[in-house]
N, CA, C and O atoms as a Maestro MAE file, in Angstrom:
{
 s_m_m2io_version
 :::
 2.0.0
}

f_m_ct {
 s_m_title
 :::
 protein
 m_atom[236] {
  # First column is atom index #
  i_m_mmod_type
  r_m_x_coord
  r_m_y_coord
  r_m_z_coord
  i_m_residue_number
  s_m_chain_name
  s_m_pdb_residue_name
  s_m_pdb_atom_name
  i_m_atomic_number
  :::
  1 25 -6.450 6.578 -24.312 1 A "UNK " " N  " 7
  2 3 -6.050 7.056 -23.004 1 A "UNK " " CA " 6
  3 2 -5.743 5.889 -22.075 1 A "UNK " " C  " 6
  4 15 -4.765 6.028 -21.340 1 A "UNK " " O  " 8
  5 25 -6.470 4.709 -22.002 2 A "UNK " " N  " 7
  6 3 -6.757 3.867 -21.255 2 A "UNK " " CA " 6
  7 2 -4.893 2.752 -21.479 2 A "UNK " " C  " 6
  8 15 -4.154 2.243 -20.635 2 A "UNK " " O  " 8
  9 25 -4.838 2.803 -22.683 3 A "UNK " " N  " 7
  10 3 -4.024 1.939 -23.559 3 A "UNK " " CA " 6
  11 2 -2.543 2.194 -23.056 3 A "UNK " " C  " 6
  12 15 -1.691 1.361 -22.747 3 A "UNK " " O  " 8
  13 25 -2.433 4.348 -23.061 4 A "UNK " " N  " 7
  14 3 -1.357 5.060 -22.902 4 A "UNK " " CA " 6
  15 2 -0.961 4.674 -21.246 4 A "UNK " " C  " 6
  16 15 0.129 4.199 -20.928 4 A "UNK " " O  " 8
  17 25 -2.178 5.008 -20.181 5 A "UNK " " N  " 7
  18 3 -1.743 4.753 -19.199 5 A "UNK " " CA " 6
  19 2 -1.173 3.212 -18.501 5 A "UNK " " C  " 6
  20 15 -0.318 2.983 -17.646 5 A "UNK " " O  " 8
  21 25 -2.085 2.305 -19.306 6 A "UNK " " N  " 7
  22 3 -1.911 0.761 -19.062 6 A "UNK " " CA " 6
  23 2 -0.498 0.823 -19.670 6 A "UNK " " C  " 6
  24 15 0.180 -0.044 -19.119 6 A "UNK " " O  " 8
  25 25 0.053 1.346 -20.377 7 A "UNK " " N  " 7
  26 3 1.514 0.995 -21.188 7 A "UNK " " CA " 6
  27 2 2.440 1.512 -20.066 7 A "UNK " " C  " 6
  28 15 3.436 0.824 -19.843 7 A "UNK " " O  " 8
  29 25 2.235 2.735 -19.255 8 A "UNK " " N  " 7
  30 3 2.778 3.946 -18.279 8 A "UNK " " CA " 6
  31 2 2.879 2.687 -17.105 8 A "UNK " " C  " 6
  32 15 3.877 2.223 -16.552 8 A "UNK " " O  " 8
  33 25 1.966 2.465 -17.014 9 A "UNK " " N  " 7
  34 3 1.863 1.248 -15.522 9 A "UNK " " CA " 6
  35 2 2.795 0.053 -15.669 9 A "UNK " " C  " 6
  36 15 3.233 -0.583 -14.710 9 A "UNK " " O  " 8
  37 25 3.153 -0.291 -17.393 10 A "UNK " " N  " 7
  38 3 3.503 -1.769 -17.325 10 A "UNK " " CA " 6
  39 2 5.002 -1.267 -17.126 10 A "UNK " " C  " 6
  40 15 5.808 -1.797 -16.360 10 A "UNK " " O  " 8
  41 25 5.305 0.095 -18.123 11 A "UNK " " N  " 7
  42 3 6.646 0.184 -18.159 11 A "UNK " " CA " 6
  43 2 7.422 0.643 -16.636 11 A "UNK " " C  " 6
  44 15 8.634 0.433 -16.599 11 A "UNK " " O  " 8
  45 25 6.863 1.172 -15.563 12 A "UNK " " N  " 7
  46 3 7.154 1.700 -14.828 12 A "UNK " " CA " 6
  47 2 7.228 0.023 -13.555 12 A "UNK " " C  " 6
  48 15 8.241 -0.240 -12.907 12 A "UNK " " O  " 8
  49 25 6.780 -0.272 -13.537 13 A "UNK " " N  " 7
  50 3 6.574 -1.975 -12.766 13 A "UNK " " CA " 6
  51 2 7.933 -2.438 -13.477 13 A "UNK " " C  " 6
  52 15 8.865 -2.946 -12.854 13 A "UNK " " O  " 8
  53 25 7.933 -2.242 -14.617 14 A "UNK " " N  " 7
  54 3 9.527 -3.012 -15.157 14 A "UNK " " CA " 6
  55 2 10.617 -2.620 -14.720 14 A "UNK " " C  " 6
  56 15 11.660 -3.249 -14.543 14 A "UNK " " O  " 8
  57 25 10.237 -0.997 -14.451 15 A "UNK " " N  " 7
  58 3 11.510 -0.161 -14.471 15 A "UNK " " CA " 6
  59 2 11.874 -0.555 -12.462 15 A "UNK " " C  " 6
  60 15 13.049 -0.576 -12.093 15 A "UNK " " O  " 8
  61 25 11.024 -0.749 -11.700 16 A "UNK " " N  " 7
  62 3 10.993 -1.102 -10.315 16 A "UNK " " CA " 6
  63 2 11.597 -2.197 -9.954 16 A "UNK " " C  " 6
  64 15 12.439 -2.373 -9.074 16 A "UNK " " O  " 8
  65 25 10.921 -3.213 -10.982 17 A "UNK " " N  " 7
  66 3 11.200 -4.217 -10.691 17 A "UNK " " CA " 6
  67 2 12.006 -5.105 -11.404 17 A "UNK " " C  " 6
  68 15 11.754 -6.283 -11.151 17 A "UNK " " O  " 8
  69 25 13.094 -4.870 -12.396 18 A "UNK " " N  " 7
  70 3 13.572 -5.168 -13.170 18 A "UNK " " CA " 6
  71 2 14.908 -5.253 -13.181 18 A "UNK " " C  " 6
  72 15 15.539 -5.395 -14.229 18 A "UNK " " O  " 8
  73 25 15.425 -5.178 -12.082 19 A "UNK " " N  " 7
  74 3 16.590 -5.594 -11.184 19 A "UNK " " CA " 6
  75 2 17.729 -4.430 -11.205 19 A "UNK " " C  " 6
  76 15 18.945 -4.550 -11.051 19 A "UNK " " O  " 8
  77 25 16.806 -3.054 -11.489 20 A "UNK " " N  " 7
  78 3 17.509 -2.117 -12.112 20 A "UNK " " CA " 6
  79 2 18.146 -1.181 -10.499 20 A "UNK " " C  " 6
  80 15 19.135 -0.452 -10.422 20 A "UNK " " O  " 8
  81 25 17.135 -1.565 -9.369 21 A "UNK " " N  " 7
  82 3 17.376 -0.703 -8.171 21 A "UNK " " CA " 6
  83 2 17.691 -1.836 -7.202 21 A "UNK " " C  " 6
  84 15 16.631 -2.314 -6.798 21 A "UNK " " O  " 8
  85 25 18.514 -2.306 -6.798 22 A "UNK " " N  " 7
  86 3 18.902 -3.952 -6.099 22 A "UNK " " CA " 6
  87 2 18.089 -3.691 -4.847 22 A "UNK " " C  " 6
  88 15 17.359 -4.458 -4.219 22 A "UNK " " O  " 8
  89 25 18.502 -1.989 -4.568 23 A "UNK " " N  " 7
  90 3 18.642 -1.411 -2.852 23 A "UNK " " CA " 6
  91 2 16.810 -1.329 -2.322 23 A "UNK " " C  " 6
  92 15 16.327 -1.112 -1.211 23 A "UNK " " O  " 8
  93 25 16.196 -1.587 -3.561 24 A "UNK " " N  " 7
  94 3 14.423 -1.091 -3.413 24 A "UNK " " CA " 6
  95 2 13.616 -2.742 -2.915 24 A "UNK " " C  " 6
  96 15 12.477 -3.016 -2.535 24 A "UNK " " O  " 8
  97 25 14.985 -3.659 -3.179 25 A "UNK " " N  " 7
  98 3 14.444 -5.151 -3.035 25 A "UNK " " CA " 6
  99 2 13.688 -5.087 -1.488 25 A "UNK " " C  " 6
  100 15 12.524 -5.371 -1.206 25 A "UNK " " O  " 8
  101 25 14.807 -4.602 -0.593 26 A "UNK " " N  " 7
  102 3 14.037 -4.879 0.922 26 A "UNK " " CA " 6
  103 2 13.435 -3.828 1.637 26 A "UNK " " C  " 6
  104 15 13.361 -3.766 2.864 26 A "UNK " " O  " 8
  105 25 12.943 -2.878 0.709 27 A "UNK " " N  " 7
  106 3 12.100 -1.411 0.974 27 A "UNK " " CA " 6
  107 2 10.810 -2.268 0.557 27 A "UNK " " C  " 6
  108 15 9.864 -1.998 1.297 27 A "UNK " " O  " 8
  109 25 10.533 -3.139 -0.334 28 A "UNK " " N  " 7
  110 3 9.589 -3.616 -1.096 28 A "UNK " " CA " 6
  111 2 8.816 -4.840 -0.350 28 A "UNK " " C  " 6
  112 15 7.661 -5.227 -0.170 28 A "UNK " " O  " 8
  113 25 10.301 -5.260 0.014 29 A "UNK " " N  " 7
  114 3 9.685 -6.739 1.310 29 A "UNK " " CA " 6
  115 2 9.387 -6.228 2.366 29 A "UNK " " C  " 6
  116 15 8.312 -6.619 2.820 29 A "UNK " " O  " 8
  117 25 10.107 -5.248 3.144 30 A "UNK " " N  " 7
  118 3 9.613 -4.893 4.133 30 A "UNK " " CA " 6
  119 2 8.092 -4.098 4.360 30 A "UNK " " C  " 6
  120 15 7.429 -3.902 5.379 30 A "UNK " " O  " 8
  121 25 7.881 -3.761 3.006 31 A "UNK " " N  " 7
  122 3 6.496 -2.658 2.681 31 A "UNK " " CA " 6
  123 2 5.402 -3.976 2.725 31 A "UNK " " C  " 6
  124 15 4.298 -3.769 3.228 31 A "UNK " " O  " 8
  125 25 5.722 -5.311 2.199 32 A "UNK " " N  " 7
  126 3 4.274 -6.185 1.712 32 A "UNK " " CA " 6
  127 2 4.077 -7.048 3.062 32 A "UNK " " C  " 6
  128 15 3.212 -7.919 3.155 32 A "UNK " " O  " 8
  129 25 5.116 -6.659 4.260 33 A "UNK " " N  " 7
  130 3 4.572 -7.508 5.585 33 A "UNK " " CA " 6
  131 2 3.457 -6.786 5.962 33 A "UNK " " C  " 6
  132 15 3.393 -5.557 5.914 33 A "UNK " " O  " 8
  133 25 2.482 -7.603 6.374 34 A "UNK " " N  " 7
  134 3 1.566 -7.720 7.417 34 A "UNK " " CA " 6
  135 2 1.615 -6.338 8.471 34 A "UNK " " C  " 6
  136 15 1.077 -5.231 8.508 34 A "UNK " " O  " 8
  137 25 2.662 -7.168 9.345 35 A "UNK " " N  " 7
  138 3 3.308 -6.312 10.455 35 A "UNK " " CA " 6
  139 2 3.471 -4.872 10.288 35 A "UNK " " C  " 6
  140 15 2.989 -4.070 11.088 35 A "UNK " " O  " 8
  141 25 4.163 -4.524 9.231 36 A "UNK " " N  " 7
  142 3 4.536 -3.167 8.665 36 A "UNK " " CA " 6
  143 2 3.018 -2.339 8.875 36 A "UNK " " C  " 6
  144 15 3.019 -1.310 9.551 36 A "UNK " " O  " 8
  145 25 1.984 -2.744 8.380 37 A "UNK " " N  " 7
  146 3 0.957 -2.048 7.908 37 A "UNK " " CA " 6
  147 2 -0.177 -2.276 9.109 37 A "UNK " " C  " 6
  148 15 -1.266 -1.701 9.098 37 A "UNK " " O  " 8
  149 25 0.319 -3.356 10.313 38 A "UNK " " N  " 7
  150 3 -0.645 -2.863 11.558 38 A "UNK " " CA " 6
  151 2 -0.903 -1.371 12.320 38 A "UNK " " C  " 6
  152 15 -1.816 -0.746 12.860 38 A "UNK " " O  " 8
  153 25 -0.047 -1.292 12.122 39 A "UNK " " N  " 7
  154 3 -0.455 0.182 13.307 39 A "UNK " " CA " 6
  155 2 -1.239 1.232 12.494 39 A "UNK " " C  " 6
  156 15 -1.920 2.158 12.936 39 A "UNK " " O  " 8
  157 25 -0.989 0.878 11.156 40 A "UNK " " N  " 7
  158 3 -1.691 1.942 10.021 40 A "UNK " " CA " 6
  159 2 -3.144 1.695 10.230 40 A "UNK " " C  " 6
  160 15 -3.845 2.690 10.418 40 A "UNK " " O  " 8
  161 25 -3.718 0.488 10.226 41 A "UNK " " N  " 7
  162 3 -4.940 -0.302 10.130 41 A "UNK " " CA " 6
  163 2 -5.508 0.258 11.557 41 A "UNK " " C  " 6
  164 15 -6.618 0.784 11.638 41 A "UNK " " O  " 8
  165 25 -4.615 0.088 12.699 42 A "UNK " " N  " 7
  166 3 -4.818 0.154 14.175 42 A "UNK " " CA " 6
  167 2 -5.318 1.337 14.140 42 A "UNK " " C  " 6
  168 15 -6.492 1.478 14.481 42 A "UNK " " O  " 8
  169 25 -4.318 2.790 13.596 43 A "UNK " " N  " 7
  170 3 -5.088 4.121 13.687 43 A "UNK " " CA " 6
  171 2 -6.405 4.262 12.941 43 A "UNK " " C  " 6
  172 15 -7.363 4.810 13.487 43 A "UNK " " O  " 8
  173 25 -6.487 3.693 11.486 44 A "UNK " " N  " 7
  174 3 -7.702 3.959 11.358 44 A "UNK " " CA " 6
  175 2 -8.897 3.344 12.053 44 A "UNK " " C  " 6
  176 15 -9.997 3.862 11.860 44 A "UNK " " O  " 8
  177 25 -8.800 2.409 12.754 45 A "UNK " " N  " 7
  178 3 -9.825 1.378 13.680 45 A "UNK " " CA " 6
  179 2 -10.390 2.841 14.569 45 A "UNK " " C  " 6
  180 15 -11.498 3.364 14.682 45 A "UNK " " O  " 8
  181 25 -9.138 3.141 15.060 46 A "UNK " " N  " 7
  182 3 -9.412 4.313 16.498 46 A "UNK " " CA " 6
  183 2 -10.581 5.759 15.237 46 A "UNK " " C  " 6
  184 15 -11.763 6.074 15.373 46 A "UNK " " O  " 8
  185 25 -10.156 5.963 14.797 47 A "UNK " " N  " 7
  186 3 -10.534 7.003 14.047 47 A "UNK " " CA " 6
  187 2 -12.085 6.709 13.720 47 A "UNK " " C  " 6
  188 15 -12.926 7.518 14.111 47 A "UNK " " O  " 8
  189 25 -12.314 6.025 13.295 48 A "UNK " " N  " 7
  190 3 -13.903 5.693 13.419 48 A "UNK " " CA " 6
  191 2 -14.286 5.197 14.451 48 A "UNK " " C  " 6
  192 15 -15.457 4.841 14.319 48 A "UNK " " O  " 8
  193 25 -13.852 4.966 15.528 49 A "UNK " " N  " 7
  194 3 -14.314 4.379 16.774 49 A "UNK " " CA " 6
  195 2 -14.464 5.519 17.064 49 A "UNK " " C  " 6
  196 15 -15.643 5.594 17.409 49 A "UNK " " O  " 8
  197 25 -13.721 7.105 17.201 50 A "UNK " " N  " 7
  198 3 -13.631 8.345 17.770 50 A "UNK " " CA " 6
  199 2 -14.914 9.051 16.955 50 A "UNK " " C  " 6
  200 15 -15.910 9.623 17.397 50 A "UNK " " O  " 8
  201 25 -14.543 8.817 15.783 51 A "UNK " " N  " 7
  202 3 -15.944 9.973 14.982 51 A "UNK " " CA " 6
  203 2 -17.319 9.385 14.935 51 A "UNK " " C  " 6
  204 15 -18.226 10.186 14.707 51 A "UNK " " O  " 8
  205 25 -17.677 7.963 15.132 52 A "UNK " " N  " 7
  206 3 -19.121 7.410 14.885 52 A "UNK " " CA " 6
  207 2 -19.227 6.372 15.787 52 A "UNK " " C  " 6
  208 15 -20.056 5.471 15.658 52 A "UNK " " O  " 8
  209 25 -18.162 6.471 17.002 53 A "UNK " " N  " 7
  210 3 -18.485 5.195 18.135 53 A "UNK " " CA " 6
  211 2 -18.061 4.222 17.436 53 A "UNK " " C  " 6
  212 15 -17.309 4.183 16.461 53 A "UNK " " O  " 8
  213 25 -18.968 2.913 18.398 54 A "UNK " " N  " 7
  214 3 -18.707 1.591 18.300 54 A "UNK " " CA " 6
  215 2 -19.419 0.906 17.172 54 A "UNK " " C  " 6
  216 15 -19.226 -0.242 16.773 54 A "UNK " " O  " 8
  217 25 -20.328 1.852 16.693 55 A "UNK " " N  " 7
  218 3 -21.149 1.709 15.128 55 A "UNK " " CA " 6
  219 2 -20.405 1.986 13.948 55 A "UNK " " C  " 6
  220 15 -20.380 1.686 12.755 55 A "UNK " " O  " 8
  221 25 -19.902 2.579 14.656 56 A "UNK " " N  " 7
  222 3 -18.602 2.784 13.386 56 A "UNK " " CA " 6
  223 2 -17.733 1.926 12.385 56 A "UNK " " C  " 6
  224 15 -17.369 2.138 11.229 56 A "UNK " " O  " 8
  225 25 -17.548 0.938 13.212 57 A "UNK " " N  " 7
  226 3 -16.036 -0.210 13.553 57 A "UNK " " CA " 6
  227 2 -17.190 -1.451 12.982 57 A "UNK " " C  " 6
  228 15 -16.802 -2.331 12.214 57 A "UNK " " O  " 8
  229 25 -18.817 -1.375 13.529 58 A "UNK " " N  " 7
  230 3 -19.101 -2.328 12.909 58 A "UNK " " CA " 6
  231 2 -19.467 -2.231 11.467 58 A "UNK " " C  " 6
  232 15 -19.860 -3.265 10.928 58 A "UNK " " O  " 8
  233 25 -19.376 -0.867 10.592 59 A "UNK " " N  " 7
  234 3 -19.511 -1.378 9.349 59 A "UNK " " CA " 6
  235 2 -18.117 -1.232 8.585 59 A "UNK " " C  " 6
  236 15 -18.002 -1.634 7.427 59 A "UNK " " O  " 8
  :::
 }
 m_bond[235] {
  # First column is bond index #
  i_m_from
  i_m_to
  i_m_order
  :::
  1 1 2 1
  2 2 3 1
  3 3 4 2
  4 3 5 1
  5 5 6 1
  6 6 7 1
  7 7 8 2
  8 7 9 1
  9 9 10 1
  10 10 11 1
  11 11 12 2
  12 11 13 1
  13 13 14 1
  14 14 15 1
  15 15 16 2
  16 15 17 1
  17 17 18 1
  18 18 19 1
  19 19 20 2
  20 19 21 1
  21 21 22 1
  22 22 23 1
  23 23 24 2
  24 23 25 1
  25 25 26 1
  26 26 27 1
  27 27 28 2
  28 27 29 1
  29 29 30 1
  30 30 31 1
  31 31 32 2
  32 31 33 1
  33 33 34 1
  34 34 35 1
  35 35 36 2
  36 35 37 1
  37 37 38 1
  38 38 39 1
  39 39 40 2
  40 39 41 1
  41 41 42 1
  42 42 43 1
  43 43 44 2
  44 43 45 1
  45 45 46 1
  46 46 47 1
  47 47 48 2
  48 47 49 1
  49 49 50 1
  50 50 51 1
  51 51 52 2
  52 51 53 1
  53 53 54 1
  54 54 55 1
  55 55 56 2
  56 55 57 1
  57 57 58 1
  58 58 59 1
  59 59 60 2
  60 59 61 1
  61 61 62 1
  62 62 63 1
  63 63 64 2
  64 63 65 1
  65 65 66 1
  66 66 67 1
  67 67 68 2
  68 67 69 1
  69 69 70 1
  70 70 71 1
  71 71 72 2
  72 71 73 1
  73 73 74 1
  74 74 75 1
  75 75 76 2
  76 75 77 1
  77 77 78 1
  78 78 79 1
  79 79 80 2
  80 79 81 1
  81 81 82 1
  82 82 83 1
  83 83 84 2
  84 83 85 1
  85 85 86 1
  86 86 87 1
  87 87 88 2
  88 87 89 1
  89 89 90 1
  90 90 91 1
  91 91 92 2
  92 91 93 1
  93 93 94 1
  94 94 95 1
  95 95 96 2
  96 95 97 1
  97 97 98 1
  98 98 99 1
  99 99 100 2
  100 99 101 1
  101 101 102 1
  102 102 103 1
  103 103 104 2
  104 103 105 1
  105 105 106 1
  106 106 107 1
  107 107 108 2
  108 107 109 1
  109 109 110 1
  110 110 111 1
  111 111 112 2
  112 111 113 1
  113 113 114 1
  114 114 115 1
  115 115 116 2
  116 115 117 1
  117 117 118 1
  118 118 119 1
  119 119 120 2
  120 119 121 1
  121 121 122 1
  122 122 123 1
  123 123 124 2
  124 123 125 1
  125 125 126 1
  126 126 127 1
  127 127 128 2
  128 127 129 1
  129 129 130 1
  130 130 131 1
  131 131 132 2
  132 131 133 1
  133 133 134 1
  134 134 135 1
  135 135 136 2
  136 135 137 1
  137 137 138 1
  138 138 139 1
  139 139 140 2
  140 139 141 1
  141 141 142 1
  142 142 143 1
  143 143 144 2
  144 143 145 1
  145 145 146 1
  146 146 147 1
  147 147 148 2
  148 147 149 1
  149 149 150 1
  150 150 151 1
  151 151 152 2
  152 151 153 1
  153 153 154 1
  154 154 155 1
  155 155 156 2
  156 155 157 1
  157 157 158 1
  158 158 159 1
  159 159 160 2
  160 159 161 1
  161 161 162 1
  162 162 163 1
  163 163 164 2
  164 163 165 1
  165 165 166 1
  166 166 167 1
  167 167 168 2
  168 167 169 1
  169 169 170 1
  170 170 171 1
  171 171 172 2
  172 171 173 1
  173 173 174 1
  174 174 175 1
  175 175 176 2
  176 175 177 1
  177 177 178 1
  178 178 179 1
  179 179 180 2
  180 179 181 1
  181 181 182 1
  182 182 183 1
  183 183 184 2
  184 183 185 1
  185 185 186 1
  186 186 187 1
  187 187 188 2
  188 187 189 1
  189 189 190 1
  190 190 191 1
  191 191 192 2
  192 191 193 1
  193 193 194 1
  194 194 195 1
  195 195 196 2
  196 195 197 1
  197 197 198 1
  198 198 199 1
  199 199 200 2
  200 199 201 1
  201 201 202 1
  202 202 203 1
  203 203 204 2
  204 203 205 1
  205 205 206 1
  206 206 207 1
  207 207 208 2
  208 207 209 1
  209 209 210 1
  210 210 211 1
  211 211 212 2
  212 211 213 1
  213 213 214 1
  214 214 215 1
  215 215 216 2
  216 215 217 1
  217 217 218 1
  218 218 219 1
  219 219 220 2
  220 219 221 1
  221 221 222 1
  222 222 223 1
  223 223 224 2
  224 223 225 1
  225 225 226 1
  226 226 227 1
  227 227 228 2
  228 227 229 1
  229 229 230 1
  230 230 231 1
  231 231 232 2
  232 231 233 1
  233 233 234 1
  234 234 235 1
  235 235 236 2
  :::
 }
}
């Protein structure tokens, strides 16, 4: 099972990244900035600040 899915994972990473979709190049760069993924991080900060306070945020 372990073998089938590890094979599923390698072939599918090839198939992404394998120069087969040119147009996925700057969907891909733009996805691994930093920047992109603040406000995601930002809402969840608020979200435990809202459900368990300021005890929240510290663990």
């Amino acid at each position: 099972m372990i073998d089938a899915l590890s094979h599923l994972d390698r072939e599918l990473f090839l198939a992404l990244n394998g120069g087969a979709y040119p147009w996925l190049d700057p969907v891909m760069r733009t996805a691994s900035l930093m920047e992109c993924w603040f406000p995601l991080y930002a809402f969840f900060l608020l979200l435990l600040q809202r459900r368990w306070g300021w005890k929240g945020l510290g663990y």
